[in-house]
Backbone as CSV, one residue per row, in Angstrom:
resi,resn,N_x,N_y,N_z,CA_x,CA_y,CA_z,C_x,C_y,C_z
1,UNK,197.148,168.078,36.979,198.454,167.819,37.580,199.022,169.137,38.065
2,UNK,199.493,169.108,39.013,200.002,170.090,39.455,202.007,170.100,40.017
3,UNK,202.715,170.775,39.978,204.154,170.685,40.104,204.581,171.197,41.698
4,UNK,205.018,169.996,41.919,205.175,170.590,43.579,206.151,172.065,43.744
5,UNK,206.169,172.779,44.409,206.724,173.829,44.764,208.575,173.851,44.209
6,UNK,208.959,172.617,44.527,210.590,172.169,44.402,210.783,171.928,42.831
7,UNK,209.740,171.769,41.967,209.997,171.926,40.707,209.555,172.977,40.325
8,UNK,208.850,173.986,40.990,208.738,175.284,40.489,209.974,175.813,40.563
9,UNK,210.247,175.384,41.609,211.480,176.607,41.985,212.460,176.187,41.331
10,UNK,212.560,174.541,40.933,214.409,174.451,40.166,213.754,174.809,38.657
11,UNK,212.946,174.758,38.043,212.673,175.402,36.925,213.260,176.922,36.694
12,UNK,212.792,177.719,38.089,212.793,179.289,37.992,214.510,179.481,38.192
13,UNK,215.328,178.026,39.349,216.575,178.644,39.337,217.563,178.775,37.410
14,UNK,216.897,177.004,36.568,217.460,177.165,35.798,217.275,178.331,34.674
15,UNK,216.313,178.714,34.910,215.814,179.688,34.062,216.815,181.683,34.095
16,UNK,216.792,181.563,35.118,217.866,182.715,36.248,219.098,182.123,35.570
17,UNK,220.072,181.411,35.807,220.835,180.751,35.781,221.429,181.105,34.103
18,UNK,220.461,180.589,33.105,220.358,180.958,31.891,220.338,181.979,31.195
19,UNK,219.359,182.584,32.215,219.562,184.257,31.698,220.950,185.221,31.862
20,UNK,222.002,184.400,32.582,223.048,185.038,33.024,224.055,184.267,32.389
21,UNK,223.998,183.703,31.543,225.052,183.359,30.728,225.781,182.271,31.657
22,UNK,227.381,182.716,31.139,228.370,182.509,31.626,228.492,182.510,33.233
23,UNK,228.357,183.719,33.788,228.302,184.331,34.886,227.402,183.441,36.194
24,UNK,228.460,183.359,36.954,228.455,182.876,38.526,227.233,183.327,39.175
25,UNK,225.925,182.771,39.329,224.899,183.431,40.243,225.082,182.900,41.466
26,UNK,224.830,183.411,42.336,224.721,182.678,44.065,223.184,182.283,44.423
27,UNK,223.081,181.582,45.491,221.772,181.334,45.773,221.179,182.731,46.482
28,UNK,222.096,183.288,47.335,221.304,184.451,47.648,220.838,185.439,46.714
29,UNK,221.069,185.202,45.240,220.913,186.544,44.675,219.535,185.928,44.092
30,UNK,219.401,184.505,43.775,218.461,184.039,42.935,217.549,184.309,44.290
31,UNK,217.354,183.929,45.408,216.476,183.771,46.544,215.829,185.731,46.048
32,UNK,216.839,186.100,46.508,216.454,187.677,46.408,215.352,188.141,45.393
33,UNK,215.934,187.452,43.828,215.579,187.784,42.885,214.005,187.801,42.771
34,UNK,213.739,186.429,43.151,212.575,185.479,43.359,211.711,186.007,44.875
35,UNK,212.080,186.462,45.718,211.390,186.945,47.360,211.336,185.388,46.897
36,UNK,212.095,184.355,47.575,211.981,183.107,48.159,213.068,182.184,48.845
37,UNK,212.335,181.970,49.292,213.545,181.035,51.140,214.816,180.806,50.376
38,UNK,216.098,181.440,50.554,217.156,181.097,50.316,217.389,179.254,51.179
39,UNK,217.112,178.822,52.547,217.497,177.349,52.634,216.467,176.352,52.118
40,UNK,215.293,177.072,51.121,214.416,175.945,50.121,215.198,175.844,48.885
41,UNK,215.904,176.934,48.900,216.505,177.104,47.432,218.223,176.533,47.895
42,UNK,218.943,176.094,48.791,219.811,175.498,48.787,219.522,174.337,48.491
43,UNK,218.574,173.836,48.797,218.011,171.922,48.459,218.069,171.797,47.228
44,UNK,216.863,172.860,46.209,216.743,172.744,45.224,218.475,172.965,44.130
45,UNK,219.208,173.524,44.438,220.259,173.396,44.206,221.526,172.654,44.267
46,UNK,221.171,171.952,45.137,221.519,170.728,45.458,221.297,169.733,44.862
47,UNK,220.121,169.821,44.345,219.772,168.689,43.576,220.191,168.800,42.056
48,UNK,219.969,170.016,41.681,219.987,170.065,40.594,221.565,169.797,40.212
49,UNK,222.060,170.128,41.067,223.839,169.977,40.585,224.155,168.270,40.610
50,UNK,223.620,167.498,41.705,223.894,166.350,41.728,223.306,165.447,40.136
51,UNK,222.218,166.208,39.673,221.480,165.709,38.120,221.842,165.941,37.019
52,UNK,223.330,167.119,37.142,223.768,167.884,35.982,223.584,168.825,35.480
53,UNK,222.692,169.443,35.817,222.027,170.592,35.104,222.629,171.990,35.691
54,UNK,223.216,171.786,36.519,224.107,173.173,37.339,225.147,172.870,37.666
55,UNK,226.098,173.510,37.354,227.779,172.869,37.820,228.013,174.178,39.229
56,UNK,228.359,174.054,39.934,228.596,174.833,41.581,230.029,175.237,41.597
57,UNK,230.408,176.266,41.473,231.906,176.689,42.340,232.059,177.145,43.780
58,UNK,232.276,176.257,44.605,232.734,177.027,45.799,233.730,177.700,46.010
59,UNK,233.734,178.400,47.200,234.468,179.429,47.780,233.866,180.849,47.678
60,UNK,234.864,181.442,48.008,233.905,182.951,48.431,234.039,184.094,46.849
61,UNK,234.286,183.443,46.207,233.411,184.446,44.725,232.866,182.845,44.161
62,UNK,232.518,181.871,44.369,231.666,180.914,43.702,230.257,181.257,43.474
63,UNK,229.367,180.384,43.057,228.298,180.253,42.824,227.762,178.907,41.781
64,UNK,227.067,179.371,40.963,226.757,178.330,40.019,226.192,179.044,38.684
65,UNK,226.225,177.795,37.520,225.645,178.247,36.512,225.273,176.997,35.398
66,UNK,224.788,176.992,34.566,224.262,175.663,33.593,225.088,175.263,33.662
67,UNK,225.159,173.739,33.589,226.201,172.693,33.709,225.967,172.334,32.086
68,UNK,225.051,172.331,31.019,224.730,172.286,30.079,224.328,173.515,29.263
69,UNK,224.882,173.529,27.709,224.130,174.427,27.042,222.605,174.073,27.498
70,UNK,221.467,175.697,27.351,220.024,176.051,27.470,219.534,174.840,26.707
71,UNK,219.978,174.771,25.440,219.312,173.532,23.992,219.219,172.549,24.724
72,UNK,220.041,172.013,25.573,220.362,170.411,25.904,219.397,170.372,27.206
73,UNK,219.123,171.261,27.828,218.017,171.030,29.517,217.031,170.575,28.998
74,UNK,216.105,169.465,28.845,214.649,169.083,28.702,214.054,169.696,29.431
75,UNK,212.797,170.270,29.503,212.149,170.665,30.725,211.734,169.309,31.109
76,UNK,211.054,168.459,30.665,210.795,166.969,31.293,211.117,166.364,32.133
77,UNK,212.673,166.515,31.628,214.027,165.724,32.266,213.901,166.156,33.460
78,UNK,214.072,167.886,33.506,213.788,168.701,35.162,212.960,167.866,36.159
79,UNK,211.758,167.760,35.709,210.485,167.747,36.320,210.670,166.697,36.738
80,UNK,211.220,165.201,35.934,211.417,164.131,36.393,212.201,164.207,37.462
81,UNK,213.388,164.996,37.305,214.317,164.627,38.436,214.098,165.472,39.843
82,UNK,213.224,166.358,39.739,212.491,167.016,41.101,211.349,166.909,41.576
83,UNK,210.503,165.662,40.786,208.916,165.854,41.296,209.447,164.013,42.362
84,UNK,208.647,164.163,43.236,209.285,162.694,44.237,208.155,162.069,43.606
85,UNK,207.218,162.104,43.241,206.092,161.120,42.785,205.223,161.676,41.397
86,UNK,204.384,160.691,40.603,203.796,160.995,40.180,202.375,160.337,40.059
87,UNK,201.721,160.036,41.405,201.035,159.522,42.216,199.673,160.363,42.147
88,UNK,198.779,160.561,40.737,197.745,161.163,40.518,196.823,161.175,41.211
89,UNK,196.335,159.856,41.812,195.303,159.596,42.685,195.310,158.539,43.297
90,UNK,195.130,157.907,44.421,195.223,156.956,45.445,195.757,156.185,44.953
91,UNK,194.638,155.341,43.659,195.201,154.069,43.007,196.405,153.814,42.683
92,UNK,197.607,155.153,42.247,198.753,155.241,41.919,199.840,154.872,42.768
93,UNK,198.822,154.721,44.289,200.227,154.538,45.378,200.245,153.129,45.864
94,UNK,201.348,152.668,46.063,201.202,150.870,46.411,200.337,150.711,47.726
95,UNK,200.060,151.756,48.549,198.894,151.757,49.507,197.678,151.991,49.569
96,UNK,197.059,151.974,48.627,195.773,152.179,48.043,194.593,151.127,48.712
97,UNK,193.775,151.797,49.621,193.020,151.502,49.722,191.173,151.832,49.056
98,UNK,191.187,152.029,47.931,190.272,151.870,47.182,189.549,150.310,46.884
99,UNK,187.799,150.243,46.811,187.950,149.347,46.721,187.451,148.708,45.629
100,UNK,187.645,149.813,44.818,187.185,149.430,43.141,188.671,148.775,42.261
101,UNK,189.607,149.473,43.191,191.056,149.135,42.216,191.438,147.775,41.467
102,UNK,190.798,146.653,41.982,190.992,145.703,40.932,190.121,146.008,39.365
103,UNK,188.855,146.694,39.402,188.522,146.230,38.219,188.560,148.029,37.497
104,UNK,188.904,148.839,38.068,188.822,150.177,37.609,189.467,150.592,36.470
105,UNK,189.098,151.360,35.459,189.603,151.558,34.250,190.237,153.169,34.327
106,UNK,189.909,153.924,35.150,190.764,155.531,35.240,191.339,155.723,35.513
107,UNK,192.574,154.209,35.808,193.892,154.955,36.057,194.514,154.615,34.548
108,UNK,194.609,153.994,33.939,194.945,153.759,32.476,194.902,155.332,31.627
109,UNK,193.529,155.887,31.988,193.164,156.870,31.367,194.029,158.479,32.119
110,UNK,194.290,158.230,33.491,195.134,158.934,33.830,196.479,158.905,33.577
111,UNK,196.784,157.820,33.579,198.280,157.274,33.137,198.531,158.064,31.580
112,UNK,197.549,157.856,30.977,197.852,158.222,29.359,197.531,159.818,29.711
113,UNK,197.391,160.565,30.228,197.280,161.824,30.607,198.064,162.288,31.121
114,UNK,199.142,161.515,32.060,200.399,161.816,33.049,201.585,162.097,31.587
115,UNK,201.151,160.860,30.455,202.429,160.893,29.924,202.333,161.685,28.676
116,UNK,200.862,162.440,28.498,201.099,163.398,27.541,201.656,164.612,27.947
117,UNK,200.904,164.974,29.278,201.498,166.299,30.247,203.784,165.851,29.735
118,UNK,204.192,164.785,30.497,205.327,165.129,30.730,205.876,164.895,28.732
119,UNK,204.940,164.362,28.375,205.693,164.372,26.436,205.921,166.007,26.220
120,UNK,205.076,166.651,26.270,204.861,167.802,26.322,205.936,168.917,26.441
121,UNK,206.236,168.248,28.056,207.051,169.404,28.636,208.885,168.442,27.939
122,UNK,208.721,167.441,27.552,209.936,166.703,26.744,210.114,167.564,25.618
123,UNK,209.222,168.179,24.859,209.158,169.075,23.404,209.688,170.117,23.722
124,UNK,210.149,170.416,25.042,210.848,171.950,25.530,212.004,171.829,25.656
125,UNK,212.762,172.734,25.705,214.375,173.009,26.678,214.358,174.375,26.976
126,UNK,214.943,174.197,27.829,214.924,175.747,29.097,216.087,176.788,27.926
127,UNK,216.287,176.535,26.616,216.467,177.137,25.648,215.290,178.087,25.228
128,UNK,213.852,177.285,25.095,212.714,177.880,24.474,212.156,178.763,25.784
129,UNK,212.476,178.618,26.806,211.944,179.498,27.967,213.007,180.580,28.507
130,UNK,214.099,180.764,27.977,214.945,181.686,28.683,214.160,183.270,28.599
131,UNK,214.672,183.762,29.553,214.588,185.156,29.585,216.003,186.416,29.703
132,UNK,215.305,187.631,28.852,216.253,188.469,29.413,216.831,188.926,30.821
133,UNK,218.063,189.080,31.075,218.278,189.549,32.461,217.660,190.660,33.162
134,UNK,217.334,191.714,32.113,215.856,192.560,32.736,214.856,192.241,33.209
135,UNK,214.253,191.087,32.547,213.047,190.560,32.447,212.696,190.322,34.298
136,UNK,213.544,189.995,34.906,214.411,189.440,36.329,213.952,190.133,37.071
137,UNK,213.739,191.778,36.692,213.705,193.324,37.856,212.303,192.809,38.393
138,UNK,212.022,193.163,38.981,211.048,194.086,40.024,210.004,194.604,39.400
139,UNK,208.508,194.502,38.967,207.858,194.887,38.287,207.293,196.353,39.029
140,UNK,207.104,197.254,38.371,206.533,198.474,38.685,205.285,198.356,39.700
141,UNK,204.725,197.972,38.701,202.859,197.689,39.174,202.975,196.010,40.034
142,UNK,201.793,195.641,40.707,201.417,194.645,41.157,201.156,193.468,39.751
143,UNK,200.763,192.537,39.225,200.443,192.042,38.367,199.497,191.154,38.740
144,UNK,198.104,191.458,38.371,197.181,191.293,38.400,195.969,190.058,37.689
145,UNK,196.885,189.877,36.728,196.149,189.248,35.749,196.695,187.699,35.836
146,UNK,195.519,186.829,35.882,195.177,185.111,36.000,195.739,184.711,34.969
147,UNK,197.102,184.111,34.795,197.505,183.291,33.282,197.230,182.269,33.455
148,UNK,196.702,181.445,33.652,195.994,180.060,33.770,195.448,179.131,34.690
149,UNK,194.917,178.106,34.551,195.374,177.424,33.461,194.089,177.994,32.041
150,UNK,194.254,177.442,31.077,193.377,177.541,30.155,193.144,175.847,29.540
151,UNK,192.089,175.735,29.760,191.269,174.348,29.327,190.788,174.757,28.318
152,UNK,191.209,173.485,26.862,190.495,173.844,25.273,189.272,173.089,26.106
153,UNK,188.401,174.238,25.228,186.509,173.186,25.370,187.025,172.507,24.114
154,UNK,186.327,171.195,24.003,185.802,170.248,23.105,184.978,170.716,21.838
């Protein structure tokens, strides 16, 4: 499974967001923060405020910040409310032209795989993922190194 781009990014805004407490972030500073499209990151902000998870002040010192204590964000909850599908493989879409789909048994087995992935990310809150506001800078060096994924062998 993979997380479309729009739940990467409202993950990374709530995460920003968190790391700053109290304090008013703007989208341009998170765009900045991140080197990423400030009008991809108005959508994603958009959304997230309409779901609760970011409360918005306008005007010209506004911005935004958790609409919820860190404890209370599910990461799950996120993912649910920014992924548009969870449409693993053909069979999953009401247009499926496969022509095994009446008697096929791997979407059951995917299904029970979709809902351990999102149980999973339910066992989180953007509490257990916050970061320091340093953490945020600009890394010195390039960063080089592959963090995943990692598959347990059997």
């Amino acid at each position: 499974m993979r997380l479309t781009t729009f739940s990467d990014y409202a993950l990374r805004v709530l995460m920003y967001a968190a790391s700053a407490g109290d304090r008013l972030i703007t989208i341009e500073e998170t765009a900045k923060t991140y080197n990423i499209s400030r009008a991809h990151l108005m959508k994603v902000v958009n959304v997230l405020t309409r779901t609760g998870f970011i409360r918005g002040v306008r005007g010209r010192s506004g911005g935004f910040t958790l609409a919820k204590k860190a404890e209370d964000i599910v990461l799950g909850e996120v993912v649910r409310a920014t992924e548009p599908d969870f449409a693993l493989t053909e069979c999953f879409a009401t247009d499926c032209q496969c022509v095994i789909t009446r008697k096929c048994r791997l979407p059951a087995v995917l299904n029970e795989a979709l809902n351990a992935f999102v149980a999973t990310l339910d066992s989180y809150t953007l509490a257990d993922v916050i970061l320091a506001p340093r953490d945020f800078l600009t890394p010195s060096k390039p960063f080089k190194k592959t963090r995943g994924p990692f598959l347990e062998s059997r």
